[in-house]
C-alpha positions as CSV (number, residue, x, y, z in Angstrom):
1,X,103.8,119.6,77.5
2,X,100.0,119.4,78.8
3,X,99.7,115.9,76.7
4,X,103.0,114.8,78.9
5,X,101.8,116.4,82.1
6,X,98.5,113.9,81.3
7,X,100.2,110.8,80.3
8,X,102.8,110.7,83.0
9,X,99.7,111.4,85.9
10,X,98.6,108.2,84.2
11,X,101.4,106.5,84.5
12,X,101.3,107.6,88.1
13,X,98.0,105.5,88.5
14,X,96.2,109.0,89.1
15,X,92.7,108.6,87.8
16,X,92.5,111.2,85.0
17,X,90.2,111.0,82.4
18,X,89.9,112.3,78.9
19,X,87.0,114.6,79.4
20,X,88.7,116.3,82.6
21,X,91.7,117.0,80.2
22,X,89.4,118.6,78.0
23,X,88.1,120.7,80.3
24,X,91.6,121.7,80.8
25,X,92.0,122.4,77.8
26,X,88.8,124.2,77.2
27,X,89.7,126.7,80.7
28,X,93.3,127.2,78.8
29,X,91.1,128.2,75.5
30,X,88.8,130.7,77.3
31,X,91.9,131.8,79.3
32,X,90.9,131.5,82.5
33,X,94.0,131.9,84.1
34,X,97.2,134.0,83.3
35,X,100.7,132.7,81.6
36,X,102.3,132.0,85.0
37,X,102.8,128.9,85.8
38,X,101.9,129.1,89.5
39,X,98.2,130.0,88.5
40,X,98.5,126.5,85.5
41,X,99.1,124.6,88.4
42,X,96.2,125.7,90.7
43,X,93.9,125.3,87.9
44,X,95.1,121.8,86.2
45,X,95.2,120.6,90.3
46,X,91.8,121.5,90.3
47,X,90.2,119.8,87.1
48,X,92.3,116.7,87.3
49,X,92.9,115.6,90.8
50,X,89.0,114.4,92.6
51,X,90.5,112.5,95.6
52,X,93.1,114.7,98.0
53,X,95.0,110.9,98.7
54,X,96.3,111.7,95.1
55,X,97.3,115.7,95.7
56,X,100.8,114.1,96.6
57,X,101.5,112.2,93.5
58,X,99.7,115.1,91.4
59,X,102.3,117.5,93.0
60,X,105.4,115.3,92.3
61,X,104.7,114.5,88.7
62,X,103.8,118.5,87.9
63,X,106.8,119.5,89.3
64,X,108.7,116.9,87.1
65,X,107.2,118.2,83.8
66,X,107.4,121.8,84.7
67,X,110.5,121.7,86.8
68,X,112.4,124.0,84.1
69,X,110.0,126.5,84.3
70,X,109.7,126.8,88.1
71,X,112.8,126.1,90.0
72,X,116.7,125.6,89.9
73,X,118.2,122.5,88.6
74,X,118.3,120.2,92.2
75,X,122.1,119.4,91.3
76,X,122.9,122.9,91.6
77,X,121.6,123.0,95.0
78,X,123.8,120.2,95.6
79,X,126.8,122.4,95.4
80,X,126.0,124.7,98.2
81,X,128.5,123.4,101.2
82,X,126.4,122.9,104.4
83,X,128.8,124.6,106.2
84,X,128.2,128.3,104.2
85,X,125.1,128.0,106.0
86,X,125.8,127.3,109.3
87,X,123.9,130.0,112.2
88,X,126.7,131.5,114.0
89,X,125.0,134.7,114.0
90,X,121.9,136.8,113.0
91,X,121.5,140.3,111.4
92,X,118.8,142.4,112.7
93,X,118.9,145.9,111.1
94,X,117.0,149.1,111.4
95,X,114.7,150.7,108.7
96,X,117.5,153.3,107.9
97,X,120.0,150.4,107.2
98,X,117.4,148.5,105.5
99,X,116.8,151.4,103.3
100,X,120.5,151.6,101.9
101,X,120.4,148.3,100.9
102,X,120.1,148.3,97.4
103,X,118.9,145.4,95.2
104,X,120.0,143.4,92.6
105,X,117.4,144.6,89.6
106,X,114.7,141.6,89.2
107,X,114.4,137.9,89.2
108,X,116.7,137.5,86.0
109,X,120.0,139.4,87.4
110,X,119.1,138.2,90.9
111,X,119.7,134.5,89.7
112,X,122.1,135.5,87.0
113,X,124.4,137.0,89.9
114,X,123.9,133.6,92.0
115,X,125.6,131.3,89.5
116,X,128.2,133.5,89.4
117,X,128.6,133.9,93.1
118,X,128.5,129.6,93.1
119,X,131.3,129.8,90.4
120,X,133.6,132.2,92.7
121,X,133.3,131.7,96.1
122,X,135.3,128.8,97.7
123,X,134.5,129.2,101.5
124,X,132.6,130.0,104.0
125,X,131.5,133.9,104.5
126,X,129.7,135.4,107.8
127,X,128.8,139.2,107.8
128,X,129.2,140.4,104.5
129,X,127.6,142.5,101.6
130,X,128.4,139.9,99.0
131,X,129.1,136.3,99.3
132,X,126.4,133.6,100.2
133,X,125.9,132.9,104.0
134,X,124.9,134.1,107.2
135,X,124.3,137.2,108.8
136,X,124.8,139.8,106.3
137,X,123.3,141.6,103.6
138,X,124.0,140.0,100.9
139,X,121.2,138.4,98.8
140,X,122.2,135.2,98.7
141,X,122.2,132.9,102.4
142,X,120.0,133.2,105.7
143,X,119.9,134.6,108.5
144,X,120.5,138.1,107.6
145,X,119.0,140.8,105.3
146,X,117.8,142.2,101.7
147,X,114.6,143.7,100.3
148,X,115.6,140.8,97.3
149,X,116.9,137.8,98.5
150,X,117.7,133.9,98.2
151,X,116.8,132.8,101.1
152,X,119.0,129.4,101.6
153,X,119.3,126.7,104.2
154,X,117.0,128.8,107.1
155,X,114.2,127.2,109.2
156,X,111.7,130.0,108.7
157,X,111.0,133.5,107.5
158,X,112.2,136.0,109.4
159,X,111.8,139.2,107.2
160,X,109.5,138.3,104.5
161,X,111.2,139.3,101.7
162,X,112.3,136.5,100.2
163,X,111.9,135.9,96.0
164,X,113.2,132.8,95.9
165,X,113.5,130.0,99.2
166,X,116.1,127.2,98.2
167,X,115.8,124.7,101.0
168,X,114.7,120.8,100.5
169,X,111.3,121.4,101.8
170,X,110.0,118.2,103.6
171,X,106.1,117.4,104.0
172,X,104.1,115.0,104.5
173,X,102.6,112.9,101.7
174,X,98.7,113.2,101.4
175,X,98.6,109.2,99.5
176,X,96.9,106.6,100.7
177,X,99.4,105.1,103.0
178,X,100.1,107.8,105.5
179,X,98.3,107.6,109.0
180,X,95.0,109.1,109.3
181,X,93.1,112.1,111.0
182,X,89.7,112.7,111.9
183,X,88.6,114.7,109.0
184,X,90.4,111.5,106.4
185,X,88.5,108.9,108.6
186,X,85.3,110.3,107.7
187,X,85.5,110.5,104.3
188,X,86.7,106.9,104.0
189,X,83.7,106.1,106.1
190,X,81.5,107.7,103.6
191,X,81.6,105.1,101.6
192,X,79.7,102.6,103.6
193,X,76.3,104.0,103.2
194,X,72.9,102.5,102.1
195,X,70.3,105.3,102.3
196,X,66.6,104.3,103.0
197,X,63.8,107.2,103.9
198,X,61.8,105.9,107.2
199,X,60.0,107.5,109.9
200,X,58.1,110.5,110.1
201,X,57.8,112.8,107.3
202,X,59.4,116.4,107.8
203,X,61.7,116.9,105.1
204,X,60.1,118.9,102.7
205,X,59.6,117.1,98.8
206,X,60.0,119.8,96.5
207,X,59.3,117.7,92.9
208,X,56.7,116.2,94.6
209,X,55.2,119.5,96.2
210,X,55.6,121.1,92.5
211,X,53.3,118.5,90.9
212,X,50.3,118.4,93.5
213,X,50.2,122.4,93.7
214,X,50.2,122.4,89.3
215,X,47.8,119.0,90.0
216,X,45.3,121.0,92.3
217,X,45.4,124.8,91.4
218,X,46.3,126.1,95.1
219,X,50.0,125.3,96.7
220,X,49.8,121.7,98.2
221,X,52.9,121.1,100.5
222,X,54.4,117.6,100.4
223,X,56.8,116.4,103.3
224,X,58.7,112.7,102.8
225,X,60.5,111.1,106.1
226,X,64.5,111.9,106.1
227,X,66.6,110.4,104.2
228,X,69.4,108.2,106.6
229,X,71.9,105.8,106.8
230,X,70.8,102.6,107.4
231,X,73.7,101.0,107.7
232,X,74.6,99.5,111.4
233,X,78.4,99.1,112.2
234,X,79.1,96.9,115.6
235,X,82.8,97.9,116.7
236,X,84.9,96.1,118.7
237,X,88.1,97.9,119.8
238,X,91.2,96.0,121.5
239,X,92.2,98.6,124.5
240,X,95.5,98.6,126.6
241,X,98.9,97.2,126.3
242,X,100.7,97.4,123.1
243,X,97.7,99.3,121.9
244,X,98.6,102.3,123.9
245,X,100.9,103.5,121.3
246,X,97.3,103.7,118.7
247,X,95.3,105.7,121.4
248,X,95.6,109.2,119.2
249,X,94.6,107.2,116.2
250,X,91.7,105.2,117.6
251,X,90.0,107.8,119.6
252,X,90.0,109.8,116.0
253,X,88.4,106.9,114.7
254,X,86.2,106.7,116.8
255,X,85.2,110.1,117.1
256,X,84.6,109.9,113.2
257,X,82.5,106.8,113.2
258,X,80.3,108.3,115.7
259,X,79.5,111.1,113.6
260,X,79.1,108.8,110.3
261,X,77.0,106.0,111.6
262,X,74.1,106.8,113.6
263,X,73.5,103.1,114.3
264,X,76.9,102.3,116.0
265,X,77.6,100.3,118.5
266,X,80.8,99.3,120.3
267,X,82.5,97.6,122.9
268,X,85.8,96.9,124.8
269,X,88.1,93.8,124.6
270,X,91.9,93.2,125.5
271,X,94.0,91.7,123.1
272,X,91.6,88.9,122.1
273,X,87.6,88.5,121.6
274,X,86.8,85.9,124.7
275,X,83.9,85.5,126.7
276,X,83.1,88.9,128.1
277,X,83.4,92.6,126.4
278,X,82.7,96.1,128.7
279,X,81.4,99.5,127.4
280,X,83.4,101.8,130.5
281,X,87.4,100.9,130.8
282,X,86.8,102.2,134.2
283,X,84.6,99.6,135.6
284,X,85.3,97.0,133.6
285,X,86.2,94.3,136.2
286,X,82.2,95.0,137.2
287,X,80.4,95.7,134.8
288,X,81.2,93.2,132.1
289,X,78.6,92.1,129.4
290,X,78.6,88.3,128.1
291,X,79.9,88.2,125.0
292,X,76.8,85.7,123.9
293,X,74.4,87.9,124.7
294,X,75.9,90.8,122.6
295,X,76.0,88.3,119.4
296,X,72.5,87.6,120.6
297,X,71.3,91.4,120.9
298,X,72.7,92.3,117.2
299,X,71.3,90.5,114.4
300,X,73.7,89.1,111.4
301,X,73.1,91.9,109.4
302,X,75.3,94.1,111.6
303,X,78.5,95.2,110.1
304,X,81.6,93.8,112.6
305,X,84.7,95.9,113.0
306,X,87.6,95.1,115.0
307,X,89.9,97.3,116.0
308,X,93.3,96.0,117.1
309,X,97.1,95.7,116.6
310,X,96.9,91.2,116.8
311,X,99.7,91.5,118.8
312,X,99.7,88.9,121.4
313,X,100.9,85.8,123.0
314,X,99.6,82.9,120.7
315,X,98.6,81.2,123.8
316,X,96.2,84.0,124.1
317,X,94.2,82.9,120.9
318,X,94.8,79.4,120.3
319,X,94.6,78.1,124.3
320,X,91.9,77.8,127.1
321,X,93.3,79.9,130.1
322,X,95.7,81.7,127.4
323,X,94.5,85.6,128.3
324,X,97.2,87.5,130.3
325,X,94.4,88.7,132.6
326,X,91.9,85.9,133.4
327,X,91.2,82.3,133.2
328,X,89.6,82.2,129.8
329,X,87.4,78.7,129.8
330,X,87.5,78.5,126.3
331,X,90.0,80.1,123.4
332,X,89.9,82.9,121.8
333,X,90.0,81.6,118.3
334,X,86.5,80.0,119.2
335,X,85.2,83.3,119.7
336,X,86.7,85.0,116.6
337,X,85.7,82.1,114.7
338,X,81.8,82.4,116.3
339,X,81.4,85.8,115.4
340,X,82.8,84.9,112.0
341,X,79.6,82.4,111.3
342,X,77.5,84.4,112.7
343,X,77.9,88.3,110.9
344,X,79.0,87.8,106.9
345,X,80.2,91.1,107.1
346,X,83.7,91.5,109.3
347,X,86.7,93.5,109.1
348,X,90.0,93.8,110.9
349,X,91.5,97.3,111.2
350,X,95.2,97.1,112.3
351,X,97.3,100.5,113.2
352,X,100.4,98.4,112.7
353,X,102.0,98.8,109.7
354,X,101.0,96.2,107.3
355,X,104.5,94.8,106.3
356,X,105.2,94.0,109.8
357,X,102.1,91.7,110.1
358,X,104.3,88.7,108.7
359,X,106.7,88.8,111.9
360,X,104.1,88.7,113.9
361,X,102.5,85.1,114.8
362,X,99.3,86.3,116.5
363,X,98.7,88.3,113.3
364,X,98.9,85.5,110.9
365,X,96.8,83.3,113.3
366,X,93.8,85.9,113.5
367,X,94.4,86.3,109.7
368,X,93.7,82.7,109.1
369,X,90.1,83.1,111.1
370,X,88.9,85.8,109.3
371,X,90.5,85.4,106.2
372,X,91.6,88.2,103.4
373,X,89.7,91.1,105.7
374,X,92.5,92.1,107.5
375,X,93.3,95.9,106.6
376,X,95.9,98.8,107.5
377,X,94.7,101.4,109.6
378,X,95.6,104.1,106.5
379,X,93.5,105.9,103.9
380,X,93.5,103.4,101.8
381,X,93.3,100.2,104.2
382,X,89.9,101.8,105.3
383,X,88.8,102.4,102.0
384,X,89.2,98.2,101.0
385,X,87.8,97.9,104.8
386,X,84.5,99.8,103.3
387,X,84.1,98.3,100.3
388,X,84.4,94.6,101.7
389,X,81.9,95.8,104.3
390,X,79.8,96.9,101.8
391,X,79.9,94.2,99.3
C-alpha cells in the first residue's frame, strides 16, 4: 500500500523521489509515528510533498489509497435524502438532559448502528431519540444533540462532540492554477534572484573570521558587504476600466514585489503602453512622465513586467488616435514593440483566465508583439513568468 500510495503521487505528476520514499520508509522503521492513520498521513505529507501548490493533489491521491481505512464508502452517503436533513428546528438542551443521554458504545457500534438505521428508516424524522435528522437526540443527523454523534448535513459545529462529520466538505485547491495571495506571490517571486555581495562590509564572515584568528593567534574579526538581490524588475501596471475587477490581486502583487525586489520600479498605464506613463493615479493628467525618457532612464538589463488584462479596443493598439482617453500620435503596438527591442527580458502577467485569451482580439494582438511571454496571473503562470525572466 505505501509502494501504491508512491506510484499513484507519480502518476499525479507530484515530484517524489526515491530517496524521500526511503526516508518514509526509514521514519515507518524507527516508528516515529503511531498505527493511526491520521498521524501516516501528517508524516508521509511531510517527507514527500516540498511545494504547498502540490498539498491539493497530495491530499486527493492519499485519500484514494487510504480511503477504506479512513471514511465511509461516498456511495453510501449518497443515500442519505436531502430532505432528512433539512433545519426546521434546533435542540438546545441543558447539562442535566445532556447527562441522560446515553451513548452508543464506541466508533464500531456507533457505525454499525448507522447502516442499520440507513437500512430502516424510509422518511423524514424531526425531534426524536432514534432516527437520523434534525433536532433531536439521536446520534445520527444535525442540528440537535449526543455526547457521540454523526454529525450529517450541518454548516458548523455547534456542540463539539462530533466522532464522525459526514458532509461533502468543499475547499479550495492549493495547485498551481488557483488565484494568488500575498504570501504565494512571494514565493513565486523568489525565484528570480541573482545574489551579488556589494557595498560596505558589515555582515560578519564567520569561515573567514575562523581562519585569520587560527592564522594570527589572537581573534581577528572579518566583516564581507551583504549579500542582495541584484536583480532590477521595471513594472508596468495597466490601471482602470476592466481592470477594476483585478484591483485585490494586483495591489497583493504589488505589495509582494515591493518586499522581493529592492530595485523596483513601476509605473502607470491605461489599457495600452503609449507615449506617456504616471507614478500617482491622482495626478496623472499633470504629472505625466514621457514614456522615452523612462526607456532612457533604465538600461536593457532591467527586467520588464506588464501587468494587464489586454482587454481593449483593437483600435487602441494597432491605430494612431486609437486610446479611449487621448489623441495618441502614434500606436500602441509601436510602443510595445519599442520596449520589446529594447529590454530582452519582458513578461506579460494577465489576471484573466488564460482560456479566455483566445476570444479576446486585443489579447492575441499583444501576444503577437511579445511573443510566447504571455502568462496567467496564478501560481504557476508566475512561476513560467520567473523563469523566462531569469533565463
Amino acid at each position: 500500500m505505501f509502494l501504491r500510495l508512491f506510484t499513484e503521487l507519480r502518476d499525479a505528476k507530484v515530484p517524489v523521489s526515491l530517496k524521500e520514499y526511503l526516508a518514509l520508509m526509514e521514519a515507518m522503521d524507527r516508528e516515529v509515528i503511531g498505527r493511526r492513520v491520521e498521524d501516516f498521513y501528517f508524516l508521509s505529507r511531510a517527507a514527500l510533498v516540498k511545494d504547498e501548490k502540490n498539498l491539493d493533489k497530495f491530499d486527493r491521491v492519499f485519500g484514494h489509497v487510504f480511503k477504506g481505512l479512513e471514511s465511509l464508502d461516498e456511495e453510501l452517503l449518497a443515500e442519505i435524502p436531502a430532505e432528512w436533513l433539512m433545519k426546521l428546528n434546533e435542540r438546545f438542551l441543558t447539562e442535566e438532559e445532556k447527562a441522560q443521554i446515553e451513548a452508543l458504545g464506541g466508533f464500531e457500534k456507533l457505525m454499525e448502528t448507522l447502516k442499520k438505521r440507513l437500512e430502516e428508516q424510509k422518511e423524514r424524522h424531526e425531534g426524536g431519540s432514534k432516527w437520523i435528522g434534525t433536532g433531536g437526540t439521536s446520534p445520527f443527523g444535525a442540528y440537535g444533540y449526543n455526547p457521540e454523534g454523526v454529525r450529517i448535513g450541518q454548516e458548523s459545529s455547534r456542540n463539539g462532540r462530533a466522532v464522525k462529520v459526514w458532509d461533502k466538505r468543499e475547499y479550495k485547491n492549493l495547485d498551481d492554477t488557483v488565484e494568488l495571495g500575498t504570501r504565494n506571490i512571494k514565493v513565486a517571486l523568489r525565484r528570480l534572484r541573482k545574489w551579488a555581495r556589494d557595498g560596505a562590509p558589515e555582515e560578519l564572515d564567520i569561515p573567514e573570521t575562523i581562519d585569520a584568528t587560527a592564522k594570527h593567534g589572537y581573534l581577528d574579526i572579518q566583516l564581507r558587504p551583504e549579500r542582495r538581490n541584484t536583480v532590477k524588475v521595471l513594472l508596468l501596471l495597466d490601471i482602470g476600466g476592466s481592470m477594476d475587477g483585478h484591483i485585490k490581486l494586483c495591489e497583493e502583487l504589488f505589495s509582494a514585489a515591493k518586499t522581493e525586489f529592492k530595485n523596483l520600479e513601476f509605473f502607470y498605464f491605461h489599457n495600452c503602453l503609449y507615449e506617456a506613463v504616471w507614478k500617482d493615479n491622482r495626478r496623472r493628467h499633470d504629472e505625466k512622465l514621457a514614456t522615452w525618457d523612462v526607456l532612457h532612464r533604465f538600461p536593457h538589463d532591467w527586467k520588464i513586467v506588464f501587468v494587464g488584462d489586454a482587454s481593449m479596443s483593437p483600435y487602441e493598439i494597432a491605430m494612431p488616435g486609437g486610446s479611449v482617453e487621448h489623441w495618441n500620435e502614434e500606436a500602441g503596438a509601436v510602443w510595445l514593440k519599442r520596449v520589446v527591442d529594447i529590454y530582452d527580458k519582458v513578461v506579460w502577467l494577465n489576471p484573466t483566465p488564460e482560456r479566455y485569451w483566445s476570444y479576446s482580439q486585443s489579447t492575441q494582438m499583444i501576444e503577437q508583439i511579445i511573443g510566447p511571454r504571455m502568462f496567467p496571473l496564478t501560481i504557476d503562470g508566475l512561476d513560467r513568468a520567473m523563469k523566462e525572466l531569469g533565463r
